[in-house]
C-alpha positions as CSV (number, residue, x, y, z in Angstrom):
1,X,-44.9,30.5,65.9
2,X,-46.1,32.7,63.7
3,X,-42.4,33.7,62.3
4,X,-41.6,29.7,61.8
5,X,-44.8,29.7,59.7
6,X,-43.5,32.6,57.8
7,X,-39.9,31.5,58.0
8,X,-41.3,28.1,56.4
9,X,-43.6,29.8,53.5
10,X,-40.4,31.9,52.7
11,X,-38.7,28.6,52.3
12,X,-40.9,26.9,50.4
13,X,-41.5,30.0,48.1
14,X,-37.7,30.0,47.4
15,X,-37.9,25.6,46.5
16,X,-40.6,26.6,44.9
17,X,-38.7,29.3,42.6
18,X,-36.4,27.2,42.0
19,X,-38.2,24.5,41.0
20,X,-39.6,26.1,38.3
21,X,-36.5,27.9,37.2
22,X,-34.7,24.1,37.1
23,X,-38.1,23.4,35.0
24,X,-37.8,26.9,32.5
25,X,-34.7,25.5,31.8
26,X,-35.5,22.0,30.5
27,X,-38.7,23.8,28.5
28,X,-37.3,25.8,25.7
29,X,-39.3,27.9,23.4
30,X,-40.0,26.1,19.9
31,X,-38.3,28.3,17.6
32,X,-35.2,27.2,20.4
33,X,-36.0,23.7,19.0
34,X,-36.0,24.8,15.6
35,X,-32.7,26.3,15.6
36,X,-31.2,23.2,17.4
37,X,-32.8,20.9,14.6
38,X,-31.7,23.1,11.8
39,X,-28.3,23.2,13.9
40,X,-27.3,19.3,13.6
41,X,-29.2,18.7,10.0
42,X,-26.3,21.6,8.8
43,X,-23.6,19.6,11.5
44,X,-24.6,16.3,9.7
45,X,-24.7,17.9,6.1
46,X,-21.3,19.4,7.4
47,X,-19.7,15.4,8.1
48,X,-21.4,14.0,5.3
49,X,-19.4,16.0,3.0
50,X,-16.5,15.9,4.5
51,X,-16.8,11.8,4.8
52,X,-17.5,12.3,0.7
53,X,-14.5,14.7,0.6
54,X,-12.1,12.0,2.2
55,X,-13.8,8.9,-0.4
56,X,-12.9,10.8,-2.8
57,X,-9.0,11.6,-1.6
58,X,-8.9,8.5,-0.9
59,X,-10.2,6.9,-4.1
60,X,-7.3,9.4,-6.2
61,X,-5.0,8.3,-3.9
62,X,-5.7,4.5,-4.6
63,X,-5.8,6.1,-8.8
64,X,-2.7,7.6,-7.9
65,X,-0.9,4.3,-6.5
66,X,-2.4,2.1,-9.3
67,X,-0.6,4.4,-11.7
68,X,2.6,4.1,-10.2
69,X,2.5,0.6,-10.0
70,X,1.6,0.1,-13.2
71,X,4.3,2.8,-14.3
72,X,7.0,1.0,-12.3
73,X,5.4,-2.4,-13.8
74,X,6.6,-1.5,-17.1
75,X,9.7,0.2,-16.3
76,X,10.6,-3.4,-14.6
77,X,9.3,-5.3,-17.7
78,X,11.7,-2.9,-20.4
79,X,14.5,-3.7,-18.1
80,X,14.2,-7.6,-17.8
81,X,13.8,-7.3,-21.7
82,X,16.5,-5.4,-22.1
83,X,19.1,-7.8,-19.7
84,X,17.5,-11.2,-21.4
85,X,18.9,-9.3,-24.4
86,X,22.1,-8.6,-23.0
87,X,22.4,-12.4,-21.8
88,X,21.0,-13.7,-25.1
89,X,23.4,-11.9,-26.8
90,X,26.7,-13.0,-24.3
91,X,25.2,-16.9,-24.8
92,X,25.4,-16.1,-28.5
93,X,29.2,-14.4,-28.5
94,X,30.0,-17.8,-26.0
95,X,28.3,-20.4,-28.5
96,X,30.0,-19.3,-31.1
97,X,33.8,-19.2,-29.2
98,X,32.9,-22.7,-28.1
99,X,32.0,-24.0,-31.6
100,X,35.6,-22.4,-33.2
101,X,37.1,-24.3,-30.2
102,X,35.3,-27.1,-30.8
103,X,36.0,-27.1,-34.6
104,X,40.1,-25.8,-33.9
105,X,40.1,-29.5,-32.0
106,X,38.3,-31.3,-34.6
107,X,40.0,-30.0,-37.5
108,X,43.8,-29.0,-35.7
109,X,44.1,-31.2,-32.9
110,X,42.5,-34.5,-33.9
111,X,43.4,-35.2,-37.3
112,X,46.5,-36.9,-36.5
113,X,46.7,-41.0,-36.3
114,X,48.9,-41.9,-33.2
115,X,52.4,-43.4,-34.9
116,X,53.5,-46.8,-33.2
117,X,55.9,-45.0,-30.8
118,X,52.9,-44.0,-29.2
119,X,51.5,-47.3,-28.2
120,X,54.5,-48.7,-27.7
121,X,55.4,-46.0,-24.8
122,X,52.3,-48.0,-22.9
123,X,52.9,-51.2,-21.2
124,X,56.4,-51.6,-21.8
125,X,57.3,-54.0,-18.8
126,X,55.9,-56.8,-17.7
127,X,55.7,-58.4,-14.4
């Protein structure tokens, strides 16, 4: 009996032990705190400039696209400009053909009275 009770105060030295060495590790020292704290404030500093880093990437990268769309804006608007001009100036070139057509006909073409032998040539039989 006597080496159950010692087998038993043995046993419940070692829970005991351990215990406290599950307990030492949940209990850190304070400057262990400290050094955590100070830890995650630099971590956080750490993300909040790199989120301010990426803002700013991204806002130049917005600038950069705004620019370029802008640039290719105006290359697009020289371009129309210059084929309306082309196509103002082919109209033009075309007006005027047609008008010395028109006024070849006028003056060349359709001067001329018909002579009888041209009405005559219509309805020549009858029924």
């Amino acid at each position: 009996m006597a080496e159950q009770r010692l087998a038993w105060a043995q046993k419940q030295s070692m829970v005991h032990a351990e215990m406290q060495a599950g307990l030492t590790g949940l209990l850190e020292p304070p400057q262990t705190l400290h050094q955590a704290q100070v830890t995650q404030h630099q971590e956080r500093q750490r993300q909040e400039e790199e989120e301010q880093w990426w803002e700013a990437e991204w806002a130049a990268q917005r600038q950069a696209a705004a620019r370029e769309g802008l640039a290719l804006e105006e290359l697009e608007s020289r371009i129309r400009r210059g084929l309306r001009r082309a196509l103002d100036c082919f109209n033009r070139q075309l007006a005027e053909e047609q008008r010395a057509q028109q006024q070849h006909l006028n003056r060349d073409i359709y001067t001329s009275m018909p002579i009888v032998q041209y009405h005559l040539q219509f309805s020549t039989s009858s029924r």
